[in-house]
KEMIMAR-938630 format. One record per residue (C-alpha): residue number from 0; residue in one letter; x, y negated, z negated. Coordinates in Angstrom, 2 decimals. Layout:
<seq=NUM | type=A | px=X | py=Y | pz=Z> .
...
//
This chain:
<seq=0 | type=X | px=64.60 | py=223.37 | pz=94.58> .
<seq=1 | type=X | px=64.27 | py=223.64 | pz=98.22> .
<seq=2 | type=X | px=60.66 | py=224.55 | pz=100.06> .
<seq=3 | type=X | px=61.15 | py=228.34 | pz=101.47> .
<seq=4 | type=X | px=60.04 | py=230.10 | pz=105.11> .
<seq=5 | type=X | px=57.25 | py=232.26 | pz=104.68> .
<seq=6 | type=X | px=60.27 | py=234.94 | pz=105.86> .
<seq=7 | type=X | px=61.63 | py=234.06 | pz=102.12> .
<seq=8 | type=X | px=58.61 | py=233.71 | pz=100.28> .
<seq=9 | type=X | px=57.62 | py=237.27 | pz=101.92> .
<seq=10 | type=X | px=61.10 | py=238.47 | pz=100.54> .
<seq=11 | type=X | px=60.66 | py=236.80 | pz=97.01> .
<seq=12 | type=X | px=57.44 | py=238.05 | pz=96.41> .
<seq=13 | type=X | px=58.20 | py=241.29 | pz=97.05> .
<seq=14 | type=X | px=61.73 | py=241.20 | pz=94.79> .
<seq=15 | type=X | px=59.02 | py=239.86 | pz=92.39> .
<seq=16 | type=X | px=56.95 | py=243.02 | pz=92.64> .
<seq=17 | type=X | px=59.23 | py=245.67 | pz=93.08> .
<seq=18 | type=X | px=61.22 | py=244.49 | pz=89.85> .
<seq=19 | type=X | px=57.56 | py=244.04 | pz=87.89> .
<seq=20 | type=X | px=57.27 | py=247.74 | pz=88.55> .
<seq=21 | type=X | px=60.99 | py=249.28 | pz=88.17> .
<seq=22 | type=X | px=63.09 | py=246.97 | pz=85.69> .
<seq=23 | type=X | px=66.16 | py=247.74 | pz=88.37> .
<seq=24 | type=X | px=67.70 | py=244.83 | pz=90.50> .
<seq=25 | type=X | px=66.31 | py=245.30 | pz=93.85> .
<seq=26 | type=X | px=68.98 | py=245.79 | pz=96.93> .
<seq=27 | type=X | px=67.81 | py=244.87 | pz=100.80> .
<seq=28 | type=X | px=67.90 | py=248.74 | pz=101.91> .
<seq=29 | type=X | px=64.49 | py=249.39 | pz=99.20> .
<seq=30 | type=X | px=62.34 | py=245.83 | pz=100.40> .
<seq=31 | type=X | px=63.19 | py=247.56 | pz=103.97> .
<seq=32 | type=X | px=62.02 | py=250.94 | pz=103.25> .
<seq=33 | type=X | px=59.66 | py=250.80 | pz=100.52> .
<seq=34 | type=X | px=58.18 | py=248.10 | pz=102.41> .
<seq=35 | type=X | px=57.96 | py=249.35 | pz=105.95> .
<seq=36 | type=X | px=59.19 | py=245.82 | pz=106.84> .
<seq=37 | type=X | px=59.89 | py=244.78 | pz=110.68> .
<seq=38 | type=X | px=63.19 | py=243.26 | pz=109.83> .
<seq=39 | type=X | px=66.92 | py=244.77 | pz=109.34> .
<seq=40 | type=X | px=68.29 | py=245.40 | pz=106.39> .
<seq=41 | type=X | px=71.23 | py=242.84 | pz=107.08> .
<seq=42 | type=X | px=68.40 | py=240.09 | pz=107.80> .
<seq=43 | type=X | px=67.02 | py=240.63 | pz=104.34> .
<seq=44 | type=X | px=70.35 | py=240.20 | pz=102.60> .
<seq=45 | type=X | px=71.12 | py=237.19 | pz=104.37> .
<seq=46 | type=X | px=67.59 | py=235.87 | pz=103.20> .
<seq=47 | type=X | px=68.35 | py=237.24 | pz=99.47> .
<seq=48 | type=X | px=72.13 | py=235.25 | pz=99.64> .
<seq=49 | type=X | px=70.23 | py=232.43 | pz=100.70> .
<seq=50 | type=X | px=67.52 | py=232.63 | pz=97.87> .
<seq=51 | type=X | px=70.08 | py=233.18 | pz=95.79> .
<seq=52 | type=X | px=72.13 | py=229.87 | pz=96.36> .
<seq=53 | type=X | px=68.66 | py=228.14 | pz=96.05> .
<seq=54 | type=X | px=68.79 | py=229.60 | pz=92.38> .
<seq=55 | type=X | px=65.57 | py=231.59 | pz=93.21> .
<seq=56 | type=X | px=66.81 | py=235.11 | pz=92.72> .
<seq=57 | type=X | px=70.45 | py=236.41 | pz=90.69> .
<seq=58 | type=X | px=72.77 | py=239.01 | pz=90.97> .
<seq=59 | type=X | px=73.31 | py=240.97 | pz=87.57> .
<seq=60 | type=X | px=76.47 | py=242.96 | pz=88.77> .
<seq=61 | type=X | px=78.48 | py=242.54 | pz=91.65> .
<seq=62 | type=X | px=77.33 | py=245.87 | pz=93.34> .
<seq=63 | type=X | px=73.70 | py=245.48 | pz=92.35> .
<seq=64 | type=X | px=70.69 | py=244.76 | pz=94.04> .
<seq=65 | type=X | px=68.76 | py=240.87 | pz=92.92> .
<seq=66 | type=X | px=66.47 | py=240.04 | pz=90.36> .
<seq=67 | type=X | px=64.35 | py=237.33 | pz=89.87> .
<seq=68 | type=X | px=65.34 | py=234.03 | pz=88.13> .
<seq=69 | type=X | px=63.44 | py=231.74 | pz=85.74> .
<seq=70 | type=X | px=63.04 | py=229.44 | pz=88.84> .
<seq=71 | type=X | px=62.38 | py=232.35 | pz=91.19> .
<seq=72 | type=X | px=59.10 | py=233.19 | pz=88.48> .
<seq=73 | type=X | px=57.79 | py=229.75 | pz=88.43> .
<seq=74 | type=X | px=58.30 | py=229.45 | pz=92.30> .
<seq=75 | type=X | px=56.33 | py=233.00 | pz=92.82> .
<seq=76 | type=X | px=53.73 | py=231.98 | pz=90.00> .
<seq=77 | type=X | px=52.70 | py=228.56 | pz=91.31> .
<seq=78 | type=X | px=53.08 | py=229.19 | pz=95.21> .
<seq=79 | type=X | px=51.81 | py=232.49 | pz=95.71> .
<seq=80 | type=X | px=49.85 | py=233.95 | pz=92.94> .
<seq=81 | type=X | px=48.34 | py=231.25 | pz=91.00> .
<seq=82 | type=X | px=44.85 | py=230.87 | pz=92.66> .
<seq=83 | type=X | px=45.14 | py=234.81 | pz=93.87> .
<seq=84 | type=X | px=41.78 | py=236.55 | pz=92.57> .
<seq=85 | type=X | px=40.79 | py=239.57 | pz=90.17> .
<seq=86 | type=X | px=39.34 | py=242.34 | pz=92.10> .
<seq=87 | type=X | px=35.72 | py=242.73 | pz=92.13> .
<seq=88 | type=X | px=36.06 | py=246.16 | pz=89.95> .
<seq=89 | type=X | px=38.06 | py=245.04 | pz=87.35> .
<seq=90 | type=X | px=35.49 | py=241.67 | pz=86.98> .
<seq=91 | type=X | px=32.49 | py=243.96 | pz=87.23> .
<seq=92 | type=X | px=34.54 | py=246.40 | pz=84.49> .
<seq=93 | type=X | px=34.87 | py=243.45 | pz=82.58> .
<seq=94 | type=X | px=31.40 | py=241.71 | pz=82.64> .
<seq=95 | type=X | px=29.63 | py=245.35 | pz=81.95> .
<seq=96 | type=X | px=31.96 | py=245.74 | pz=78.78> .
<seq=97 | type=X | px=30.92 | py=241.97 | pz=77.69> .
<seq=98 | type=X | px=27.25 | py=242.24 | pz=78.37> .
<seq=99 | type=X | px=26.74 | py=244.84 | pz=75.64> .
<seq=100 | type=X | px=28.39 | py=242.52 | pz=73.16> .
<seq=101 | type=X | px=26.97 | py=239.09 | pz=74.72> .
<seq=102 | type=X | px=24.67 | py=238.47 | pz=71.19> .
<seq=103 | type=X | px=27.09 | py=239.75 | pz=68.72> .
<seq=104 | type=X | px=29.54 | py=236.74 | pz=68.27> .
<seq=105 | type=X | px=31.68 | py=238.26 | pz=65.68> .
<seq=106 | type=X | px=32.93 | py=240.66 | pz=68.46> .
<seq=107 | type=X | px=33.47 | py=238.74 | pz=71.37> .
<seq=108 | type=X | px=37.35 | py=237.83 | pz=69.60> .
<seq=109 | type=X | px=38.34 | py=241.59 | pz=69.64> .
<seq=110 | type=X | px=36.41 | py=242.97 | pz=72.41> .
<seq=111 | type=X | px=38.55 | py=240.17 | pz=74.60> .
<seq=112 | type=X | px=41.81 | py=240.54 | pz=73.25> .
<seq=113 | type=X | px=41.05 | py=244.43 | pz=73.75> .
<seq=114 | type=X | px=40.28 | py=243.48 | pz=77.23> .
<seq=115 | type=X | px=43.13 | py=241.19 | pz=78.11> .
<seq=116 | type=X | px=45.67 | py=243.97 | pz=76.74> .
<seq=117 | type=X | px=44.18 | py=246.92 | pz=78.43> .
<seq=118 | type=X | px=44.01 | py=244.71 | pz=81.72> .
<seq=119 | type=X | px=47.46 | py=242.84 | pz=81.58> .
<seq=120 | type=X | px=49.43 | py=245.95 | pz=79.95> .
<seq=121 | type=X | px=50.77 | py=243.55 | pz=77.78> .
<seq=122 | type=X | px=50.04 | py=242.06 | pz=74.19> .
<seq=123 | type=X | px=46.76 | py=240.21 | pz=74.13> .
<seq=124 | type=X | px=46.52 | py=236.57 | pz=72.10> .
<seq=125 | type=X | px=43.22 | py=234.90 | pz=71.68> .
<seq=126 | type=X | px=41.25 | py=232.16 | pz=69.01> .
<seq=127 | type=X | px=37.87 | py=232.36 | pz=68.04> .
<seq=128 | type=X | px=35.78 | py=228.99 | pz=69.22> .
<seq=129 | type=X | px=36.90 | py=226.17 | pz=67.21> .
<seq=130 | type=X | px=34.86 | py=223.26 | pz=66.84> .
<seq=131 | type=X | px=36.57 | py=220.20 | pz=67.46> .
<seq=132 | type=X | px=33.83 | py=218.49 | pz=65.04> .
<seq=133 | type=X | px=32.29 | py=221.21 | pz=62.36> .
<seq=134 | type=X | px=28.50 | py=221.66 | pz=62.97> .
<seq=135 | type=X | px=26.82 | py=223.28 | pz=60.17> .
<seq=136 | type=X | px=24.53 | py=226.02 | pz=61.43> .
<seq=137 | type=X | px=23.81 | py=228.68 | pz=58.48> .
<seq=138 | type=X | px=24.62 | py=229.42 | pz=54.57> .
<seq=139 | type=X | px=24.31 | py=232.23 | pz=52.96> .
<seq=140 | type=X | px=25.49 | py=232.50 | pz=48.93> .
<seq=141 | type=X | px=25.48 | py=236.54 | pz=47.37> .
<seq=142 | type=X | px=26.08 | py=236.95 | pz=43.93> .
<seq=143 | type=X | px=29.07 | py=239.81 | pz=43.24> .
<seq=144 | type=X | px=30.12 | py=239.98 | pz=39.39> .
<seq=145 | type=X | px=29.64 | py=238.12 | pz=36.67> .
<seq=146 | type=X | px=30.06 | py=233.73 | pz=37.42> .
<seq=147 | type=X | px=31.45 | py=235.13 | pz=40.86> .
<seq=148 | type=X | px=29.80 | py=234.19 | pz=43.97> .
<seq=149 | type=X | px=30.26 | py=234.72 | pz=47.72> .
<seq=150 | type=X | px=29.83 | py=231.93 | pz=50.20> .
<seq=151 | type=X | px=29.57 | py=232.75 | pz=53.91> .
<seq=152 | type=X | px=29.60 | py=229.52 | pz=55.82> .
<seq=153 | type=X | px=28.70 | py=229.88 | pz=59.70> .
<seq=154 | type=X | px=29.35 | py=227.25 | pz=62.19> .
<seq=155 | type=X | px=28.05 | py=226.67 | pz=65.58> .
<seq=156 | type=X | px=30.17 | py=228.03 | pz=68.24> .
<seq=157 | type=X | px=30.92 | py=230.75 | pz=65.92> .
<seq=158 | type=X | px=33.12 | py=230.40 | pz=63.40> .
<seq=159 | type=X | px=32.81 | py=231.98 | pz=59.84> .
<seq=160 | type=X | px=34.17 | py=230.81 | pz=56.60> .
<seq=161 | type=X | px=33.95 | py=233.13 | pz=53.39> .
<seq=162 | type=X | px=35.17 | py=231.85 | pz=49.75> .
<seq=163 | type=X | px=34.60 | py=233.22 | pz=46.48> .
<seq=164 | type=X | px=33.26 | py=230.63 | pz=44.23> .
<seq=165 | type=X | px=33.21 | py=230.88 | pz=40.37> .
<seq=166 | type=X | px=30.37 | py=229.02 | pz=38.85> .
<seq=167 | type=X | px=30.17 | py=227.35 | pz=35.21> .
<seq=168 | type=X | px=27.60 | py=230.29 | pz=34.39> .
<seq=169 | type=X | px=26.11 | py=232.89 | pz=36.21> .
<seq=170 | type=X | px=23.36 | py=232.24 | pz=38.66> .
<seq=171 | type=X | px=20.77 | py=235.56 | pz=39.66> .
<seq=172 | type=X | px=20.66 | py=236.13 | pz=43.24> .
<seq=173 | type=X | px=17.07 | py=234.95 | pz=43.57> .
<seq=174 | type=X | px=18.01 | py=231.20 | pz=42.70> .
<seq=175 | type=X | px=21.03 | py=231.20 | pz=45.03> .
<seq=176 | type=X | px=18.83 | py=232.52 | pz=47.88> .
<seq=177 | type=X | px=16.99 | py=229.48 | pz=47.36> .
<seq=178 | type=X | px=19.61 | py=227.02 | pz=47.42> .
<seq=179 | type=X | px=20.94 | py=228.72 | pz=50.00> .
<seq=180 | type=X | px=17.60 | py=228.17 | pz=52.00> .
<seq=181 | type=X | px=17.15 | py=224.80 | pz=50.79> .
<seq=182 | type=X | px=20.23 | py=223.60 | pz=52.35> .
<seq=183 | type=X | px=20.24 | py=225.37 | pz=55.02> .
<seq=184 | type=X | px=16.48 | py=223.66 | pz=55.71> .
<seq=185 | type=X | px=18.48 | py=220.41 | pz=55.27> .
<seq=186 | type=X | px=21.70 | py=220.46 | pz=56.88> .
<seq=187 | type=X | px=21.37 | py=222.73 | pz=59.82> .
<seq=188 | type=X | px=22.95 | py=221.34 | pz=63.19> .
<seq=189 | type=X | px=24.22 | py=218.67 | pz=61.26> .
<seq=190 | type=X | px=27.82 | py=217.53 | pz=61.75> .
<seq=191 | type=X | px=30.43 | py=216.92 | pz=58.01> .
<seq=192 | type=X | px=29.29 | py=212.88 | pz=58.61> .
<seq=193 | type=X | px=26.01 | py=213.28 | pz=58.98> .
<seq=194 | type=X | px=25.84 | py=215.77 | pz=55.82> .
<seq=195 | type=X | px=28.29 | py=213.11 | pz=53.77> .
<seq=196 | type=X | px=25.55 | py=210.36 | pz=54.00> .
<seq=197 | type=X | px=22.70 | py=212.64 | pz=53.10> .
<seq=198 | type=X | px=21.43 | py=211.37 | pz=49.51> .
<seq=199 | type=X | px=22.44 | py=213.16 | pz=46.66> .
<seq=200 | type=X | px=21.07 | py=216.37 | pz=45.36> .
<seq=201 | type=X | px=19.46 | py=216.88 | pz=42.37> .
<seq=202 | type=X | px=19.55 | py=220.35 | pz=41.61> .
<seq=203 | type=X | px=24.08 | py=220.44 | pz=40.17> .
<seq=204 | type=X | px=24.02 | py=223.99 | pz=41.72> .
<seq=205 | type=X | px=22.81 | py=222.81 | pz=45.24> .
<seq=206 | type=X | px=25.28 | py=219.88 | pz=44.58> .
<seq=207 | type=X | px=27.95 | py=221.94 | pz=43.95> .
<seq=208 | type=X | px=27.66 | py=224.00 | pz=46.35> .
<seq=209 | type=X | px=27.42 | py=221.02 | pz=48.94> .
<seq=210 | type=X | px=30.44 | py=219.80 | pz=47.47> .
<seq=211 | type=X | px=32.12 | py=222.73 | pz=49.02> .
<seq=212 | type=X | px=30.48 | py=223.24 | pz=52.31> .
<seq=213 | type=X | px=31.66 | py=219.85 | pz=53.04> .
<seq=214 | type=X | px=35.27 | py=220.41 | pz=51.69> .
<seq=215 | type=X | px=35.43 | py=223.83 | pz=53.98> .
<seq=216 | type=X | px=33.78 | py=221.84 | pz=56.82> .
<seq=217 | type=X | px=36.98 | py=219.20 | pz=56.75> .
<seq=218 | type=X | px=39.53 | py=221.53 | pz=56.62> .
<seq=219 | type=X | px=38.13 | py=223.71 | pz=59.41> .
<seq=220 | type=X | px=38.07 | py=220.16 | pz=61.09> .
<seq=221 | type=X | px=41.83 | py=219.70 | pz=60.49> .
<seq=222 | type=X | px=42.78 | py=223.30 | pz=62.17> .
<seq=223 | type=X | px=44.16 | py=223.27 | pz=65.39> .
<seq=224 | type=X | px=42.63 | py=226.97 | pz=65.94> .
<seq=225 | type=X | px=40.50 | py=229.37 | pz=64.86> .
<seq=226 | type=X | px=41.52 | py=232.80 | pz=63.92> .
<seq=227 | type=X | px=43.96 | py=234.49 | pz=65.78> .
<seq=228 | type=X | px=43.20 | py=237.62 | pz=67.25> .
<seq=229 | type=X | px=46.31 | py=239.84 | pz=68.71> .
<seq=230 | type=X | px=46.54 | py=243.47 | pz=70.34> .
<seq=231 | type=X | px=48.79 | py=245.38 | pz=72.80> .
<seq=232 | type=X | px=52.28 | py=244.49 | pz=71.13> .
<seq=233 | type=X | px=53.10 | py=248.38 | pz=71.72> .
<seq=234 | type=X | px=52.85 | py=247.81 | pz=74.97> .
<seq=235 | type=X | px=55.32 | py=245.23 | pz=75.52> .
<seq=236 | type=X | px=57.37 | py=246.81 | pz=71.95> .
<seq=237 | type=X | px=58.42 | py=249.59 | pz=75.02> .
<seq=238 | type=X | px=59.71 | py=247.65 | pz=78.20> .
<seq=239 | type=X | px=63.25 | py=247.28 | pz=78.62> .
<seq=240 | type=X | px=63.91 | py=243.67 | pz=77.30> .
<seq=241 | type=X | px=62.11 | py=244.46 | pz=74.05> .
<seq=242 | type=X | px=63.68 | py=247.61 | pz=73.48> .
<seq=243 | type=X | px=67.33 | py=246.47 | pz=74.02> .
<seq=244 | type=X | px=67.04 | py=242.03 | pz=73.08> .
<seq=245 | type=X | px=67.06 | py=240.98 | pz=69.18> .
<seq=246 | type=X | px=65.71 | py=238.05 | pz=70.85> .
<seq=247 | type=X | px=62.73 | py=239.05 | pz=72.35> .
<seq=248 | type=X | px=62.18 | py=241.62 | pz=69.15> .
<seq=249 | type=X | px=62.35 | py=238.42 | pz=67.33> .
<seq=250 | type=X | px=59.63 | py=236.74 | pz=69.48> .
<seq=251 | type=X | px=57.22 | py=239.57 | pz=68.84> .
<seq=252 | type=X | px=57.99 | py=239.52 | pz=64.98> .
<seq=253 | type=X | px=57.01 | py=235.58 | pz=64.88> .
<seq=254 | type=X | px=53.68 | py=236.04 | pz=67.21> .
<seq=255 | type=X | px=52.48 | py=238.72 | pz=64.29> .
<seq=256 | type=X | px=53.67 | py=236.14 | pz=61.79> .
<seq=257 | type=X | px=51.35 | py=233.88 | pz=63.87> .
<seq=258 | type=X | px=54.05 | py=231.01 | pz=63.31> .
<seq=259 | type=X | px=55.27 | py=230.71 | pz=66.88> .
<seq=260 | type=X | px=51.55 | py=231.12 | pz=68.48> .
<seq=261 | type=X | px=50.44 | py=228.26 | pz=66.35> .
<seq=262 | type=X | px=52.79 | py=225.84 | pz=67.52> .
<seq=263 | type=X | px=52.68 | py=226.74 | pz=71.09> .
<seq=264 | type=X | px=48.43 | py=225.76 | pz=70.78> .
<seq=265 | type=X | px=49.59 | py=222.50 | pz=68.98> .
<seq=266 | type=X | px=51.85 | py=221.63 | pz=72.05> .
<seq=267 | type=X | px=49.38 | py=223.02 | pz=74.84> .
<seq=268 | type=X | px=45.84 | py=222.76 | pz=73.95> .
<seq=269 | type=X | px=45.57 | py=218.49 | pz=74.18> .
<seq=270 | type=X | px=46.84 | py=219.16 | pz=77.77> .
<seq=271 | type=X | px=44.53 | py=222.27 | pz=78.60> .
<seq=272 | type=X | px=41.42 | py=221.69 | pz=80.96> .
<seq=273 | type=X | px=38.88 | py=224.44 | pz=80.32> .
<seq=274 | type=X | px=39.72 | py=227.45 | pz=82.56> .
<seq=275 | type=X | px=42.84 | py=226.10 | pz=83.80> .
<seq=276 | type=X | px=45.77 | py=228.45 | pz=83.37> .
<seq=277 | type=X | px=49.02 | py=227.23 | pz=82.12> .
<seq=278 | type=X | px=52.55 | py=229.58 | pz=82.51> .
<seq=279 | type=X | px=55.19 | py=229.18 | pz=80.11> .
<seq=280 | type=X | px=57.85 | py=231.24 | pz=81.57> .
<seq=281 | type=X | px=61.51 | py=231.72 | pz=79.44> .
<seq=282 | type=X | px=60.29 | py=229.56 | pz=76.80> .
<seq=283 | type=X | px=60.16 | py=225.91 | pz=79.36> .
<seq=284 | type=X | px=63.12 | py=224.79 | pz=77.54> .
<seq=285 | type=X | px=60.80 | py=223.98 | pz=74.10> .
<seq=286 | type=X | px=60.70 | py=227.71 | pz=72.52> .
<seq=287 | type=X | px=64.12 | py=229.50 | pz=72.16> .
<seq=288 | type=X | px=62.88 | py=232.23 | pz=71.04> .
<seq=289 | type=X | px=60.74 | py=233.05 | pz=74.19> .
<seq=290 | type=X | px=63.64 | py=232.39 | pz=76.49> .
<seq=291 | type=X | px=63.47 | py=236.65 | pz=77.63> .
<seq=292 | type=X | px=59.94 | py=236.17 | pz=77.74> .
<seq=293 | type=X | px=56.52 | py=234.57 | pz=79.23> .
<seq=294 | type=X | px=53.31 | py=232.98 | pz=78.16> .
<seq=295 | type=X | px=49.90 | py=232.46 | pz=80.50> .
<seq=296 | type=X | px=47.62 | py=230.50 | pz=78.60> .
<seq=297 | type=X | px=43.70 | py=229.57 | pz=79.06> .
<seq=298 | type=X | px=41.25 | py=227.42 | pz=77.27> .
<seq=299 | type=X | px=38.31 | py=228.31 | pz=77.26> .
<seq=300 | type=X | px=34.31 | py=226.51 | pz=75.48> .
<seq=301 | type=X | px=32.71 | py=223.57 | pz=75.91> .
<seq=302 | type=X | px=34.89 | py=220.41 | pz=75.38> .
<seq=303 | type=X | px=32.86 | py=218.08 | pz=72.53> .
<seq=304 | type=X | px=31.30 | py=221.33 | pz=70.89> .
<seq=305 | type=X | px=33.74 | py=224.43 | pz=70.23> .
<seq=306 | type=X | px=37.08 | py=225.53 | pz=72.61> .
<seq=307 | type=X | px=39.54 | py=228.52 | pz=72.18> .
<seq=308 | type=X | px=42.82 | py=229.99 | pz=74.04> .
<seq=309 | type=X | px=43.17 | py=233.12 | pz=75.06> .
<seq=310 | type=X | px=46.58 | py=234.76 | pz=76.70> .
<seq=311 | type=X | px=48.87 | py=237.15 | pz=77.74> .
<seq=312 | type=X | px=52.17 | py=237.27 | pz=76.15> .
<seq=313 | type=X | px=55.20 | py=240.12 | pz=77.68> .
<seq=314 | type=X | px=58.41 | py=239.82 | pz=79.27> .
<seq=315 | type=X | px=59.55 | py=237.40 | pz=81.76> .
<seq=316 | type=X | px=59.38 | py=240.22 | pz=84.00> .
<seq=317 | type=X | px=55.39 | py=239.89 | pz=83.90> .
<seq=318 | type=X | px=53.05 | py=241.34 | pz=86.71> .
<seq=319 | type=X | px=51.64 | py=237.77 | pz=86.87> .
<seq=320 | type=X | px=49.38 | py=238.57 | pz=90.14> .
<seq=321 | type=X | px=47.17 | py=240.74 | pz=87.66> .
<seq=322 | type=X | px=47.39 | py=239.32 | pz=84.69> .
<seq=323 | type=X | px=46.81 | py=235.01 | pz=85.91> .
<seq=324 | type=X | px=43.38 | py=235.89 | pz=87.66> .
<seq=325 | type=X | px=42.66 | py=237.59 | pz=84.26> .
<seq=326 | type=X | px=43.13 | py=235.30 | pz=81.99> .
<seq=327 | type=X | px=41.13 | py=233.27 | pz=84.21> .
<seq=328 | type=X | px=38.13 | py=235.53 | pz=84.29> .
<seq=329 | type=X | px=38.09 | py=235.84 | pz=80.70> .
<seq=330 | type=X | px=38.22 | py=232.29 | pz=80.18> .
<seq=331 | type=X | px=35.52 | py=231.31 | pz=82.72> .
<seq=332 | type=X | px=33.67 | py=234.25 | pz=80.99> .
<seq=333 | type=X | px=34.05 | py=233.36 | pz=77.07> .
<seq=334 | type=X | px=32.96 | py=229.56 | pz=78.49> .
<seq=335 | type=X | px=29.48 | py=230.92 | pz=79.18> .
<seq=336 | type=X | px=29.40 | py=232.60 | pz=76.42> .
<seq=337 | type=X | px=29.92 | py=230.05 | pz=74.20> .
<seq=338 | type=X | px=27.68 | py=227.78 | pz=76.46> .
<seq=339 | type=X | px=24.79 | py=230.57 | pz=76.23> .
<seq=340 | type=X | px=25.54 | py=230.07 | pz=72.12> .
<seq=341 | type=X | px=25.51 | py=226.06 | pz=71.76> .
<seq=342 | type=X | px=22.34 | py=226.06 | pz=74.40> .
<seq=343 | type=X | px=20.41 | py=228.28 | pz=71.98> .
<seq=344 | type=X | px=21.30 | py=226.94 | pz=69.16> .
<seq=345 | type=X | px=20.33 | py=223.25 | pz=70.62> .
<seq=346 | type=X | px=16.78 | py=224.74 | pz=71.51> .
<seq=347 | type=X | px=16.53 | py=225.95 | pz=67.79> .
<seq=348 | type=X | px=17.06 | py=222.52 | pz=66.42> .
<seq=349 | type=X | px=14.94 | py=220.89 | pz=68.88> .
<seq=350 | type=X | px=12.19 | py=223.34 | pz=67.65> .
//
């Protein structure tokens, strides 16, 4: 593709925009007067003909205006907007709404993927911290009926693992406290190895129960996320593309199915640097079914402890100059937090 004038990227960026906002191609008469720009209307078509050739910008019908093409997105995103900046209101907005939730963990997921919709007015995609080696931080075992019992496993960096368990007899809540606090005692801030090579228990409940912590440990090990957390579909269920494209219908139907999301973390995350925003735009030749649409991506934790992604997913047609320096914020954000998290937890141990 061929480097532009800053007469053309002007011109671009503003196609960009205007088509963001409307949906409708965008003709040289409406950059002129919606713009208040100090150039002809004949100067600007010559410049959208020429970005045109380049393959930068397309003409739907012969009597319409231009719209942007896949090239013309990337072009705009990586040239013009990527480093661009959230506006100190919407990071102060943002920060306030966090600080009230900064020591409950469990709603740092929603409360960001609540965020990212409301701020991107588009469907919100985010995974809780995922340890890329399990750390066992905290137990807990409640009896519910009969041989039945619950087993809430906590992790460092946040994640939460629940099983029902059914015992070879019943066991009264009092003695699974115990257990529960016995091994908690023993294996807190211990990684699955260091747990495996612990000697044997001699209690067979406590041994049992052990047996599972580490078998629950290894698969969240194996994961390549934690859970998925998704809001704002509606929003993006109403634009134009989803409205009138099976395709990009179909795209939304396989992010709720989670199927889609999962393999786009599998291909990403091993070349994700924490904070740095990646933009899949019309599906980079790897997903057909998000050819209609686009993808900005984050990772966000501490590499060696516990990392997530967090994103914006809508139509190609994506007001990227909000929604990048979001998904940036929120990452750089989430980082601390889980920073804040692993720091106290390290000070707890130490104690």
């Amino acid at each position: 593709m061929s480097e532009l004038t800053e007469r053309q990227r002007l011109i671009l960026a503003l196609i960009v925009r205007d088509y963001t906002e409307t949906a409708q191609p965008v003709g040289s008469s409406r950059l002129v007067e919606a713009y208040k720009l100090d150039l002809s209307s004949a100067t600007v078509r010559n410049e959208m003909v020429a970005l045109t050739d380049m393959g930068y910008l397309r003409q739907p019908h012969t009597s319409a205006g231009r719209v942007p093409t896949e090239e013309g997105y990337r072009y705009f995103v990586t040239h013009i907007v990527y480093q661009a900046d959230l506006p100190d209101a919407a990071r102060h907005t943002i920060s306030h709404q966090f600080y009230q939730a900064r020591q409950d963990v469990e709603q740092w997921m929603p409360l960001a993927a609540s965020i990212l919709a409301h701020q991107s007015r588009a469907a919100s995609l985010i995974t809780a911290p995922h340890a890329e080696r399990s750390r066992y931080k905290h137990l807990e075992l409640i009896s519910t009926q009969g041989r039945q019992v619950l087993m809430v496993l906590v992790m460092s960096g946040g994640e939460v693992g629940q099983q029902i368990l059914t015992l070879a007899e019943p066991v009264p809540q009092d003695r699974l406290s115990m257990a529960a606090s016995r091994l908690n005692e023993l294996c807190a801030g211990r990684t699955t190895e260091e747990i495996a090579a612990l000697p044997p228990r001699s209690g067979s409940l406590e041994k049992d129960i052990l047996t599972l912590v580490l078998q629950d440990m290894n698969r969240g090990e194996q994961r390549v996320s934690g859970e998925i957390y998704l809001d704002g579909l509606t929003n993006v269920l109403s634009e134009p593309e989803f409205i009138e494209s099976d395709d990009a219908r179909r795209a939304v139907r396989l992010f709720e199915e989670r199927s889609l999301f999962q393999d786009l973390l599998a291909r990403t995350m091993p070349d994700s640097s924490i904070g740095g925003v990646q933009v899949l735009i019309g599906g980079e030749g790897k997903w057909e079914e998000l050819k209609q649409c686009s993808v900005v991506l984050a990772r966000y934790g501490i590499p060696g402890h516990a990392t997530g992604m967090l994103g914006v997913f809508g139509p190609m047609r994506m007001a990227y100059n909000r929604t990048i320096p979001t998904v940036r914020f929120m990452a750089d954000l989430l980082s601390g937090l889980v920073s804040e998290t692993i720091s106290g937890e390290d000070s707890q141990n130490e104690q």
